[in-house]
N, C-alpha and C positions, 0 to 999 in steps of 0.2 A: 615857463616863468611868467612871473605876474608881471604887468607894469608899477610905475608908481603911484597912482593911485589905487593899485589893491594892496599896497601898503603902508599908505598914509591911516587908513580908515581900515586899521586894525587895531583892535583893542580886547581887553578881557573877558569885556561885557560883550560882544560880538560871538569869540569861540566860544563862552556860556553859552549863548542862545545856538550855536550849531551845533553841541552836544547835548541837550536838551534831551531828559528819557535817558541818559545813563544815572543807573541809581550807584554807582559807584563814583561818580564822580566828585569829587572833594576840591576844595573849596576855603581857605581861609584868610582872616585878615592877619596881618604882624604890625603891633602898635606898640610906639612909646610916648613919653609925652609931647612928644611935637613931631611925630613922623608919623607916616603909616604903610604899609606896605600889601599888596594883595598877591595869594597863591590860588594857579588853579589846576588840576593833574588830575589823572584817570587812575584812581589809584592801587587797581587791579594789574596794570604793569610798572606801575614806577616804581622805587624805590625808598621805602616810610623811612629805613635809617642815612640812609642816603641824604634826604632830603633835610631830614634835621642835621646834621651832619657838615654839609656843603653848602646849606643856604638858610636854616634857618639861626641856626645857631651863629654862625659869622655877622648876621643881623643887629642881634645884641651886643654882640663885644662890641662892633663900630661905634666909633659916637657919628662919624661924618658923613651923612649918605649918600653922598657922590662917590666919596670912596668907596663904599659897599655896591655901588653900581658898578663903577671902574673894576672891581673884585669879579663880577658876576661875565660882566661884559669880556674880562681877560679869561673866564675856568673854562679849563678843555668840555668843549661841546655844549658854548653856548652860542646863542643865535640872535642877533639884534636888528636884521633887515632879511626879514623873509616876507612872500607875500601868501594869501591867504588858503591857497591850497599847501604852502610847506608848512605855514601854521598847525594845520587839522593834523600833517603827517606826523609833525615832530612830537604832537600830544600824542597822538592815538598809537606810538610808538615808543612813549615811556618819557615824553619831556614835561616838563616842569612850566607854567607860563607864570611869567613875576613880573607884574606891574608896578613902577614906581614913576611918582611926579608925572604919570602920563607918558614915561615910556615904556615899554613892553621887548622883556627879554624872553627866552624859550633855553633852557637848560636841561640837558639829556641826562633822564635820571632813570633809566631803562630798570627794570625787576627781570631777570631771567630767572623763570624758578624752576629749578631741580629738589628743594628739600620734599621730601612727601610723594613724589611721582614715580609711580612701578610703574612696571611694564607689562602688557596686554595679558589677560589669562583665559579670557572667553573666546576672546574675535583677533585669533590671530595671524598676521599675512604673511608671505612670500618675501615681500619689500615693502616699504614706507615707512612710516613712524613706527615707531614700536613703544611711543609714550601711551599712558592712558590715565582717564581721567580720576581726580583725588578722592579725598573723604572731606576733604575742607574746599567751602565754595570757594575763597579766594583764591585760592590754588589753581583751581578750573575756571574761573575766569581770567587767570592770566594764562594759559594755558590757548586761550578762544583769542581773545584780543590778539594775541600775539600774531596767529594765523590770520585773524580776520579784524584787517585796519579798515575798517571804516568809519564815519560818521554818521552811518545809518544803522548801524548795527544797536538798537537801543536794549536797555534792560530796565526791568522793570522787578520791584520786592515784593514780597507775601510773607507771612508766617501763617503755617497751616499747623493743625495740632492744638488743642486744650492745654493738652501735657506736655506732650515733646516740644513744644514751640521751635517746630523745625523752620529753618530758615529756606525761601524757594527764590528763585531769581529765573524770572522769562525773558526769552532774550530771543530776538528776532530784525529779519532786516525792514524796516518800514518802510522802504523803496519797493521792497517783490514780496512782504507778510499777503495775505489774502484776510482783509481787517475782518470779513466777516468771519472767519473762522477763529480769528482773535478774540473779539468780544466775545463768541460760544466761549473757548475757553477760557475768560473770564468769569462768566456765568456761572460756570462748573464749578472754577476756584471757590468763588463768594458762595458757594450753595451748599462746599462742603462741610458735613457736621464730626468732627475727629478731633481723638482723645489722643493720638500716637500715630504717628506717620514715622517709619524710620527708612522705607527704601522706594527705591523711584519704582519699581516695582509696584510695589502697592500702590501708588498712586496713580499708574497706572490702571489698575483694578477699578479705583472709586471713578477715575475722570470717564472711563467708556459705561459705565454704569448697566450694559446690560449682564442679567446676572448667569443667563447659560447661553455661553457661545465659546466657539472651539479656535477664534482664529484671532491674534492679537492685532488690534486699529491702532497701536502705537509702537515706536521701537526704543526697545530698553537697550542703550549701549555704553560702551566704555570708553570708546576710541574718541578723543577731540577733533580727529582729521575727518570722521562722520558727521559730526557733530556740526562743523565750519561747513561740509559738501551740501546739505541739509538745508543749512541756513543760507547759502547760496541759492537754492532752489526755492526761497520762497515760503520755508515751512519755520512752525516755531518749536523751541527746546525748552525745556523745563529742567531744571537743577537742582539738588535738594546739597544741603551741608548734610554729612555726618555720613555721603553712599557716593562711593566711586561710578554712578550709574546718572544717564541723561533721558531723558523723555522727550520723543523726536514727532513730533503730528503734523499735520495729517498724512498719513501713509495710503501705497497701494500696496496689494499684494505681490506687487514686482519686486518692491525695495527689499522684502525680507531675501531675497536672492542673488543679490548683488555685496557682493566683497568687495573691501576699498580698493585691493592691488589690482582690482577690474580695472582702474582710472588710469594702472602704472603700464600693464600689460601694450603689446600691439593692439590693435581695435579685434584682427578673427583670431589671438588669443585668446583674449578677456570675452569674445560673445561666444568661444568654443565653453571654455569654464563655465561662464553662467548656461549654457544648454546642457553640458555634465551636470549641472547641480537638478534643473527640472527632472530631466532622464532618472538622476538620484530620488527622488521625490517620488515620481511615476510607479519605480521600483518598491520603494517603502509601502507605497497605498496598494499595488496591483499586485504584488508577487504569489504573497501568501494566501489573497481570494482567488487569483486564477489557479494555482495549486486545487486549493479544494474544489473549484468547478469542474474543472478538469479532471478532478480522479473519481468523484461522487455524483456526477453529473451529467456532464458533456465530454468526456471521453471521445467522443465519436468527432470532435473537430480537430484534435491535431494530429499529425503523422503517426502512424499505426504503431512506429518502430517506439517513440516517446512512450505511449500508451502502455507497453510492454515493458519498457524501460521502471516504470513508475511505478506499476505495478508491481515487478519482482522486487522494485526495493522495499515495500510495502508487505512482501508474503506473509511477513512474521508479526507486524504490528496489529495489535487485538482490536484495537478502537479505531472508530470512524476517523478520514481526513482534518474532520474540525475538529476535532480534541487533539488530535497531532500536532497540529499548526499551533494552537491556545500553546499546548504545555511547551514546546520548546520556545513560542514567542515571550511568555511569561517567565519562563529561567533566564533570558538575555536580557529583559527589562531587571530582573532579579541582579545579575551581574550591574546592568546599566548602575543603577541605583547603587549597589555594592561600591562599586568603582570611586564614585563621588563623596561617599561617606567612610570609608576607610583611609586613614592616615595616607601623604603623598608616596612616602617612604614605601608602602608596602602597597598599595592599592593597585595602581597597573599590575605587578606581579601576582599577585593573589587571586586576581580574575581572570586573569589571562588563562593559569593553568587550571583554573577551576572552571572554565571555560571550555579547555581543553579537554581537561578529566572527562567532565559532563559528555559531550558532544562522543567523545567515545564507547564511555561506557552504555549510552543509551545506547547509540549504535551495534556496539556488540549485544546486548542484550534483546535487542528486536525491537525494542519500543519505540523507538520512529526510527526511517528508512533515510538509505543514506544522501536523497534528494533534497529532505528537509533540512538534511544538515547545512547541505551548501546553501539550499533559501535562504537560510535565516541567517546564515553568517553577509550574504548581500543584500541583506536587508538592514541589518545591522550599521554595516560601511555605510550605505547608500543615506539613510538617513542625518548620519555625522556628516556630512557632504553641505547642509545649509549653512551657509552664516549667522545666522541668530539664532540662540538660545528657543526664544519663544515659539516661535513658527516649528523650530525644530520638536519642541514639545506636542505642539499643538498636531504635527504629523504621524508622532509616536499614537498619540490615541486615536484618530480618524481613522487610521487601518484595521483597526477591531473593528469599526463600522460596515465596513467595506467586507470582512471576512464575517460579520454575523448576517451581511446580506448574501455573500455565495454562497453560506451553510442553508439559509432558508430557499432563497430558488436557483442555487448556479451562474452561469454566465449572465441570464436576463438581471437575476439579483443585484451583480454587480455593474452594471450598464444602468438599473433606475438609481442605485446610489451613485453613481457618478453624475447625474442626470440632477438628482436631487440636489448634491452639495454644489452646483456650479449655480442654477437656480438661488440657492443661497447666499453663496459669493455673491452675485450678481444684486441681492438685493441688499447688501452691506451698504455701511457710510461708514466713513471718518470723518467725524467732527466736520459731515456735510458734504465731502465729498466722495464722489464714487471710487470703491473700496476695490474691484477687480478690472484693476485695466493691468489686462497681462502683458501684453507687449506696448508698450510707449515709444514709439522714432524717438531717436535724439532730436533731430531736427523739431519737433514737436515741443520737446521739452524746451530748448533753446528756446525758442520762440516765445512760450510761454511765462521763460524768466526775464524775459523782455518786457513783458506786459504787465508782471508785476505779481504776477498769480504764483499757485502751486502747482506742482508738476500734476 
């Protein structure tokens, strides 16, 4: 609690200047001819019919405004002697601040929005929330506020688009942003030339501007509880009206491997799951090139009995290792694809057995062995194993890389493509910062949002 003097020398114009950089913050006066009255509210979680409602409207009727004060001072959940930390709370938590004649009431006018909020369809967990973010920015800013009360949490507007005159809102903590990667991403904003923006996706696309690379510097997500963890750590989010999706920078390649129920989990739960998701990964990129090394190549390094194994499954298939691996990898991208694009109603089912059908009749038929079958179905799983969308894409194609290197020289093949893409990794940025830091201590990170920086 404060003393009295952090409540004498409180006033409107005060929480104005500590809220300073919310572009949502609102703001008016209520005049008649010989009164005047000021409001000031955050008004991404308050209450717009409420407010006209409970306080603006009882304004006018009054003629006497002591009594309209006496009114304000008596409504459940107002507040007349707080000091200057319950001030910040009771705004940044849906209240109303009403100054008159120089005194300053706080009137709880809280917005809990439900209209317009589903539930996850991409990034789905075990436990936590299960809201996710809207198609309307106001919606998703009261969604963020709600979770994350602070007054350093600022926002800032854009309109991107010729045409679409999309509306963008950045929003970050100015206590742990890393400015310099702020202003880059300002730069970008202001540099963009666009007729149509409709998904954070794309914009995504324009902001990393390099035109061939396989690995996404940003995270496209749905969840607000990612969203608020994020922005606790220092980084900033990009919001577009009209897409349920967020743009979360600067990233490392760790983040896209980490699921939120990681946070909910015991601590060697949540780092057994995140070492299943890598191992899942491992599998996606390795499986189907050591396949082909192994039966076309280098035979002579694993157990004699495998070798044997591999081979009689293999008697009957006419064509090389690497055509084997292509056709059944490309009928499951076949399916993949299927899955997403056919109706909710019939899609799971319809590839399932067409999945099944497949995988058998090749089988009977000889045209791949029954090893491949099992490949490809844990290559399959293993890949579905990431949390994000994008990475997960980005893994899907890198393992043709990988498999058109063990076709051309075998196991050395695939030893300089792994050799190569880390090289690669290794010389990435996001938006400045170093892009492959695979393992990060907590303690580190902590530390780090101590200081103000990004993880």
């Amino acid at each position: 609690m404060g003393g009295q003097g952090d409540r004498s020398d409180i006033s409107l114009e005060w929480i104005k200047g500590q809220l300073s950089g919310f572009a949502d913050l609102e703001y008016r006066t209520l005049q008649t001819s010989d009164d005047e009255t000021e409001l000031l509210y955050v008004k991404s979680v308050t209450d717009g019919q409420a407010i006209g409602r409970a306080i603006i409207a009882p304004y006018y009727e009054m003629d006497n405004s002591e009594a309209y004060y006496r009114y304000l001072a008596c409504s459940p959940g107002s507040h007349t002697e707080v000091d200057r930390k319950q001030a910040l709370e009771l705004v940044l938590a849906g209240g109303v601040c009403v100054q008159k004649d120089g005194r300053l009431i706080i009137c709880e006018v809280p917005k809990a929005q439900s209209a317009g909020v589903r539930e996850t369809i991409t990034e789905s967990v075990s436990q936590g929330p299960s809201d996710a973010l809207s198609e309307d920015l106001e919606v998703n800013m009261n969604l963020i506020r709600r979770r994350y009360q602070s007054a350093q949490l600022k926002m800032e507007t854009a309109v991107i688009g010729n045409v679409s005159r999309t509306k963008t809102a950045i929003l970050y903590d100015e206590s742990r942003v890393d400015h310099k990667v702020l202003a880059e991403l300002k730069d970008r904003l202001d540099a963009l030339q666009l007729d149509i923006l409709q998904a954070a996706g794309e914009l995504e696309k324009y902001l990393c501007g390099d035109k061939i690379r396989i690995f996404p510097k940003t995270i496209v997500t749905e969840r607000p509880d990612r969203v608020v963890f994020n922005l606790a750590e220092g980084k900033v989010v990009i919001m577009l009206d009209t897409t349920g999706y967020a743009v979360i920078l600067p990233v490392i390649f760790n983040d896209f491997f980490t699921a939120m129920d990681d946070k909910i989990h015991l601590p060697i739960a949540g780092r057994f799951l995140k070492l299943l998701r890598i191992i899942g990964v491992i599998m996606t990129l390795w499986l189907p090139a050591l396949y082909v090394a192994f039966t076309s190549y280098n035979p002579e390094i694993v157990r004699v009995q495998i070798a044997l194994l591999i081979a009689g499954s293999r008697a009957t298939v006419p064509y090389p290792s690497f055509v084997e691996v292509l056709i059944m990898l490309l009928m499951m991208e076949f399916l993949t694809e299927a899955s997403l694009r056919l109706p909710k109603a019939i899609g799971p089912t319809a590839t399932t057995v067409g999945g099944l059908i497949l995988g058998q009749a090749a089988t009977e038929a000889g045209l791949v062995g029954n090893i491949m079958i099992i490949l490809v179905s844990a290559v399959a799983i293993s890949n579905f194993m990431i949390p994000l969308n994008m990475m997960s894409f980005s893994i899907r194609v890198l393992k043709y890389f990988f498999i058109l290197a063990s076709a051309t020289a075998g196991l050395v093949g695939v030893v300089c493509c792994l050799v190569g893409f880390t090289m690669y990794l290794c010389s990435q940025r996001s938006f400045g910062q170093p892009y492959f830091k695979l393992f990060v201590l907590d303690s580190l990170g902590t530390d780090n949002r101590k200081r103000g920086g990004s993880k």
